[in-house]
N, CA, C and O atoms as CSV, one atom per row, in Angstrom:
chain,resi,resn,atom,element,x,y,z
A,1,UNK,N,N,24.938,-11.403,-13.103
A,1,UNK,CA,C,25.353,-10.089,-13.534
A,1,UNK,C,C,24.589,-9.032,-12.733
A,1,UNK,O,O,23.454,-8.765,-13.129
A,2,UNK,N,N,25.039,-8.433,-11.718
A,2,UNK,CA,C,24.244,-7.037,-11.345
A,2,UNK,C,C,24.487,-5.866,-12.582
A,2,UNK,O,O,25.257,-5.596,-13.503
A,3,UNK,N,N,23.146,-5.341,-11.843
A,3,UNK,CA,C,22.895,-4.153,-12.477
A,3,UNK,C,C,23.642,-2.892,-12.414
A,3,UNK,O,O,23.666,-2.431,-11.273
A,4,UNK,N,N,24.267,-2.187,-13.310
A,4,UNK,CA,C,24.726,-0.997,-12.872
A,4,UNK,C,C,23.825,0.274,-11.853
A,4,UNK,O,O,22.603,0.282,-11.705
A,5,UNK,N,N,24.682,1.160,-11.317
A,5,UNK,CA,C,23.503,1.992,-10.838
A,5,UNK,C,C,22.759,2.715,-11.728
A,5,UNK,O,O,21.546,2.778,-11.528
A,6,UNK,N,N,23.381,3.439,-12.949
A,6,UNK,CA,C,22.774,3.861,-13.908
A,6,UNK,C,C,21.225,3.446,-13.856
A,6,UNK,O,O,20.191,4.083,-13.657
A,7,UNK,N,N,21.593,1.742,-14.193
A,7,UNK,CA,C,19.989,1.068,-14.868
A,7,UNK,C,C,19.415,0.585,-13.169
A,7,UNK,O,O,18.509,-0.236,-13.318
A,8,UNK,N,N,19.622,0.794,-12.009
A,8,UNK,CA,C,18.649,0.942,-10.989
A,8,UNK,C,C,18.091,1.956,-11.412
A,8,UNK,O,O,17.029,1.850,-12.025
A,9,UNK,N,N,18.524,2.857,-11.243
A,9,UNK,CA,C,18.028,4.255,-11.158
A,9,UNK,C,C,16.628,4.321,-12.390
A,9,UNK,O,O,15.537,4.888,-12.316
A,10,UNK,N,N,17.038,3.763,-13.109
A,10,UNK,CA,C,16.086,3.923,-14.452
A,10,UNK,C,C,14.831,2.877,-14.090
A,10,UNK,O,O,13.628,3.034,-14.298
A,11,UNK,N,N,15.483,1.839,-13.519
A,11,UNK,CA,C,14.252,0.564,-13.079
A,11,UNK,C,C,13.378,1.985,-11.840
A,11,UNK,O,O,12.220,2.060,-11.429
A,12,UNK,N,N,14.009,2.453,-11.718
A,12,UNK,CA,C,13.287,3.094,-9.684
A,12,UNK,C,C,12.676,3.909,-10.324
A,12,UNK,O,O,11.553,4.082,-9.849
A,13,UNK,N,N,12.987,4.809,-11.636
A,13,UNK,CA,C,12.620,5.796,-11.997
A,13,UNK,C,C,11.120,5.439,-12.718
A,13,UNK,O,O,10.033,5.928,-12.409
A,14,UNK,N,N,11.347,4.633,-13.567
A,14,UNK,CA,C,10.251,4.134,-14.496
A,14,UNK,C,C,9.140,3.642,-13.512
A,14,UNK,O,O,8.023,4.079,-13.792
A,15,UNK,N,N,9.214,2.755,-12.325
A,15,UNK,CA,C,7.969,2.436,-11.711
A,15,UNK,C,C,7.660,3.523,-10.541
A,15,UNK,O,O,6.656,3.358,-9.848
A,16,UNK,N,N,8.297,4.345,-10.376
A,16,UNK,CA,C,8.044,5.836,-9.470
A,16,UNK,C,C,6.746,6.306,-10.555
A,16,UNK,O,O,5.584,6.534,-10.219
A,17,UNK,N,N,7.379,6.379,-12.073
A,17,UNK,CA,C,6.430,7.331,-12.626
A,17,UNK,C,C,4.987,6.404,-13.024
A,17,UNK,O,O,3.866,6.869,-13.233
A,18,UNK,N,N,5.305,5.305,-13.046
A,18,UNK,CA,C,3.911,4.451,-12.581
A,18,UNK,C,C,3.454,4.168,-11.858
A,18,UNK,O,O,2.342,3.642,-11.856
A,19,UNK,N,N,4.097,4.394,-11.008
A,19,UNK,CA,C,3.055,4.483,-9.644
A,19,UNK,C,C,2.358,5.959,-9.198
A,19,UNK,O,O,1.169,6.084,-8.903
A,20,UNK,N,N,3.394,7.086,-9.215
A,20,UNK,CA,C,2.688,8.076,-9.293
A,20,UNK,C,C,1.828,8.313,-10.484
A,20,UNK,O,O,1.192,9.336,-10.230
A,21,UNK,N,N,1.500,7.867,-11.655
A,21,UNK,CA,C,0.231,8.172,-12.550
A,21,UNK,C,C,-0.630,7.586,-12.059
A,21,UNK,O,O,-1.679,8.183,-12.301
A,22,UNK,N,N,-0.862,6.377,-11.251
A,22,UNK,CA,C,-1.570,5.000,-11.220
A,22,UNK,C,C,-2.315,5.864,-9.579
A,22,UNK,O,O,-3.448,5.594,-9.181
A,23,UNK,N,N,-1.470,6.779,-8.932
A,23,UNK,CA,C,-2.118,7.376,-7.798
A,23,UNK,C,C,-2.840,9.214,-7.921
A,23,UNK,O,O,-3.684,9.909,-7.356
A,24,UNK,N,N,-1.942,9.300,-8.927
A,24,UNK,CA,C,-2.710,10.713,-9.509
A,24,UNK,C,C,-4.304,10.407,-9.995
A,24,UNK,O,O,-5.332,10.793,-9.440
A,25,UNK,N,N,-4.183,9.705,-11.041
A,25,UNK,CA,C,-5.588,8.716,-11.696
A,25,UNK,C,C,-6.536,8.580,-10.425
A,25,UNK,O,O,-7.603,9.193,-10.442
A,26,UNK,N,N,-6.286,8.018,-9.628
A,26,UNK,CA,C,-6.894,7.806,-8.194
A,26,UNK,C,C,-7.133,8.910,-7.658
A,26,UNK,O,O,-8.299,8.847,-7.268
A,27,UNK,N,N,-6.637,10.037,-7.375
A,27,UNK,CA,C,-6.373,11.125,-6.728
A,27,UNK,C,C,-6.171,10.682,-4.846
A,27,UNK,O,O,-6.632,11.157,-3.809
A,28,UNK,N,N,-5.206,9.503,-5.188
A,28,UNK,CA,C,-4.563,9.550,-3.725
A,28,UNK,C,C,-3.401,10.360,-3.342
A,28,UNK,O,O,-2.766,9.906,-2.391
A,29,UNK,N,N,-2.853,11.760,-4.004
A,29,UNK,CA,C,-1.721,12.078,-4.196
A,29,UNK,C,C,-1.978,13.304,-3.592
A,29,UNK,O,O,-3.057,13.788,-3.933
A,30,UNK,N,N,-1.291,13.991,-2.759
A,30,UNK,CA,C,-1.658,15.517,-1.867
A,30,UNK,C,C,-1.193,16.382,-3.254
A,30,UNK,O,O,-0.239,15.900,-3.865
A,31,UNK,N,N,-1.651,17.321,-3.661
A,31,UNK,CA,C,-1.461,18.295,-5.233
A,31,UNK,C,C,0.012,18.916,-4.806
A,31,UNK,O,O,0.469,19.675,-5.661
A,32,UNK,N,N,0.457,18.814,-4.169
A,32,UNK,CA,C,2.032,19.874,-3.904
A,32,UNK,C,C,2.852,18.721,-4.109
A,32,UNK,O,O,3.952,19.092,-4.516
A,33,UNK,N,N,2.786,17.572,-4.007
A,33,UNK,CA,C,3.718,16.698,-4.737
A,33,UNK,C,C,4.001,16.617,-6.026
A,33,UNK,O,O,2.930,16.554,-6.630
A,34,UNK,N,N,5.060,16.582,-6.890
A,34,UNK,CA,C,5.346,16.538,-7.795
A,34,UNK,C,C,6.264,15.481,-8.430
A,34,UNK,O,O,6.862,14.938,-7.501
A,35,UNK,N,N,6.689,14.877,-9.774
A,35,UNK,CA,C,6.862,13.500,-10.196
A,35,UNK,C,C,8.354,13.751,-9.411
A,35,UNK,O,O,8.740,12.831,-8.689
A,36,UNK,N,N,9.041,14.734,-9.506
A,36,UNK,CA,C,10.080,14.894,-9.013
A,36,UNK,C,C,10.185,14.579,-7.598
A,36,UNK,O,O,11.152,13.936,-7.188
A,37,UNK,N,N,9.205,15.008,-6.770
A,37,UNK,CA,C,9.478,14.741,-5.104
A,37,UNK,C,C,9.319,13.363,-5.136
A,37,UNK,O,O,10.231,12.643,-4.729
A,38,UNK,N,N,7.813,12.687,-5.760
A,38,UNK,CA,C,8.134,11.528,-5.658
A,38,UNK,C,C,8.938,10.210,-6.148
A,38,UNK,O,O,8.851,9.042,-5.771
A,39,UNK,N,N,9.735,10.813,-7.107
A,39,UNK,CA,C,10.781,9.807,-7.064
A,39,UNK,C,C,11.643,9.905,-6.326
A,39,UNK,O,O,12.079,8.793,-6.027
A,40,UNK,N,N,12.379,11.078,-5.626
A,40,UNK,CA,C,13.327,11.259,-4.725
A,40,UNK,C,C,13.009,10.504,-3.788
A,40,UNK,O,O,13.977,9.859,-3.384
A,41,UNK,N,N,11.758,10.231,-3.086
A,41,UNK,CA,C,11.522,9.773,-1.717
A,41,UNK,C,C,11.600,8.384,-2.054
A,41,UNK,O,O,11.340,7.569,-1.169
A,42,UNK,N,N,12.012,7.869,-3.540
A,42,UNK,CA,C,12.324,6.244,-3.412
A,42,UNK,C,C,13.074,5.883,-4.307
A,42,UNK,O,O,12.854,5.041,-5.178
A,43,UNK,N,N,14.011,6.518,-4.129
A,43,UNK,CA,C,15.439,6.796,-4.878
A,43,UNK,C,C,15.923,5.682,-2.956
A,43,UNK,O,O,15.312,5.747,-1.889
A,44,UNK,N,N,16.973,4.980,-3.252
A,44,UNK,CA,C,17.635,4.821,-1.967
A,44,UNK,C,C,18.603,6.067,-1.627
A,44,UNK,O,O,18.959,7.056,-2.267
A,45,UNK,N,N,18.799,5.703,-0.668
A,45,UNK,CA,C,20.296,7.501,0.088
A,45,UNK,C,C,21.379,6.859,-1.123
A,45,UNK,O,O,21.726,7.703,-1.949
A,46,UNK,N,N,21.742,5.970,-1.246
A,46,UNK,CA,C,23.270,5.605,-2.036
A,46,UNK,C,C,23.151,5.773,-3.492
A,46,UNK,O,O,24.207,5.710,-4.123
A,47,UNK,N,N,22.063,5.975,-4.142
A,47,UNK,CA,C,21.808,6.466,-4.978
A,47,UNK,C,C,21.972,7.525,-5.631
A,47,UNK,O,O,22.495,7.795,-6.712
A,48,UNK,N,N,21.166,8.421,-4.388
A,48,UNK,CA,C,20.588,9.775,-4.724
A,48,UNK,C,C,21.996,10.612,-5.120
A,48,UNK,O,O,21.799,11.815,-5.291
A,49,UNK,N,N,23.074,10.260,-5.253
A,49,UNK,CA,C,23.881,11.398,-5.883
A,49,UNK,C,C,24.132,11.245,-7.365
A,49,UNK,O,O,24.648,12.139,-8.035
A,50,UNK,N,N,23.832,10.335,-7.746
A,50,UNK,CA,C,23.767,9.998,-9.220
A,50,UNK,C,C,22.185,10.467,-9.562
A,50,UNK,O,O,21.901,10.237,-10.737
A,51,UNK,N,N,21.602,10.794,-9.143
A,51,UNK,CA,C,20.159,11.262,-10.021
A,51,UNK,C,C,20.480,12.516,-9.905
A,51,UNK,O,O,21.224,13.196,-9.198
A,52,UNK,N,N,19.207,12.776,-11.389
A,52,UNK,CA,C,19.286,13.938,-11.422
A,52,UNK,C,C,18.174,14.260,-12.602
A,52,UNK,O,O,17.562,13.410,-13.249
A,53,UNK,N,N,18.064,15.663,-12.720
A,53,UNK,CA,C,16.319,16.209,-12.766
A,53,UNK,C,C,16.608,15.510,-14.665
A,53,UNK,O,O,15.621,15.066,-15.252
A,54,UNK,N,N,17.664,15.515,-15.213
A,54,UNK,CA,C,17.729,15.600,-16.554
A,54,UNK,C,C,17.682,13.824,-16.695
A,54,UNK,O,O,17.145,13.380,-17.710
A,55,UNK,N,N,18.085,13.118,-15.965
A,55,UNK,CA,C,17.619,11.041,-16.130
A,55,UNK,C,C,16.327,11.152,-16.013
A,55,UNK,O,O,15.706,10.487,-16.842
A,56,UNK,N,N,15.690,11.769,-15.264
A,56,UNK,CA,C,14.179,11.348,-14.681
A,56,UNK,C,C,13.458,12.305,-16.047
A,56,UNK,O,O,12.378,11.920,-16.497
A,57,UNK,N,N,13.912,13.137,-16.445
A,57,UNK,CA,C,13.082,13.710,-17.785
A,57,UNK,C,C,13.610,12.456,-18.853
A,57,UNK,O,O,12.854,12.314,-19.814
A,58,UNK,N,N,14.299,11.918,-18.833
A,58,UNK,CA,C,14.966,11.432,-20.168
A,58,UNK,C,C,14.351,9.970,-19.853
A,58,UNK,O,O,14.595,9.199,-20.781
A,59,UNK,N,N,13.807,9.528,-19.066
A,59,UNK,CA,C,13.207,8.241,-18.631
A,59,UNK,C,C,11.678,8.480,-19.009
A,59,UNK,O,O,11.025,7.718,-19.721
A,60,UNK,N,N,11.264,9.507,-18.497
A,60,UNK,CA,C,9.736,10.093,-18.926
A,60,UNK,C,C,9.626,10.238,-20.095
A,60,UNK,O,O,8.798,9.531,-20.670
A,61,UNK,N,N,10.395,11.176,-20.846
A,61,UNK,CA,C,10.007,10.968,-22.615
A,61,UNK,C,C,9.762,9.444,-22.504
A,61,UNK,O,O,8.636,9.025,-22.237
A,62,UNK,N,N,10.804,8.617,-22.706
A,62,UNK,CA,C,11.190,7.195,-23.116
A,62,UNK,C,C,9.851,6.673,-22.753
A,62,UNK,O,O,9.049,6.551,-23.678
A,63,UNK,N,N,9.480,6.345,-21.556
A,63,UNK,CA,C,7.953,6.069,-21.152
A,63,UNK,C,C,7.005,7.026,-21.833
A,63,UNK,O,O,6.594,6.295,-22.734
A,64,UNK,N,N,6.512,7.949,-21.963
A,64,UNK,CA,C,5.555,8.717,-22.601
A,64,UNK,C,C,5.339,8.125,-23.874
A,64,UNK,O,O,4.196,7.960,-24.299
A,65,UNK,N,N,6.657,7.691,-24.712
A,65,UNK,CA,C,6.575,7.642,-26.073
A,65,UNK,C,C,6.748,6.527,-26.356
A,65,UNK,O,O,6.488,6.183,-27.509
A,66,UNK,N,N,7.142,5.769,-25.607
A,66,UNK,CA,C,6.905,4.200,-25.417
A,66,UNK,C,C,5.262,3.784,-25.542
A,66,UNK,O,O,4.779,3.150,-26.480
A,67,UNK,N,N,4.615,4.238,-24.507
A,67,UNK,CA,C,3.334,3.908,-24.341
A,67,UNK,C,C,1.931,4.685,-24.647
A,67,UNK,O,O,0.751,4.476,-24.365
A,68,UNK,N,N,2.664,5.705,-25.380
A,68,UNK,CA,C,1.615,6.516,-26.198
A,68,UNK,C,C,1.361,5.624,-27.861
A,68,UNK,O,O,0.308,5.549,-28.494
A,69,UNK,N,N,2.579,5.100,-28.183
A,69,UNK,CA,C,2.555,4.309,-29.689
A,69,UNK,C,C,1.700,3.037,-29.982
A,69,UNK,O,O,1.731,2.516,-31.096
């Protein structure tokens, strides 16, 4: 069964925002980047027209409140 793109997007999205915490924490991250730039830059091109600023907030709650409980 493949995955829809929907749930790529959500798999790409969710370890973007763990990896960018996991490099913020570190402070390997230049400060003008933001969670937004860096998921775009690993979003694939065939993707990127299905994302959008309101999945990547709606993935972040879900994680925030996932792993704050």
């Amino acid at each position: 069964m493949d995955l829809t793109n929907k749930e790529k997007l959500i798999a790409i999205i969710s370890n973007g925002i763990a990896i960018f915490s996991l490099y913020q924490k570190r402070g390997e991250l230049p400060e003008n980047v933001t969670l937004y730039d860096f998921i775009l830059k690993t979003v694939p091109e065939d993707l990127k027209s299905e994302l959008s600023a309101e999945l990547i907030d709606e993935v972040f709650d879900f994680v925030s409140r996932t792993h704050s409980s």
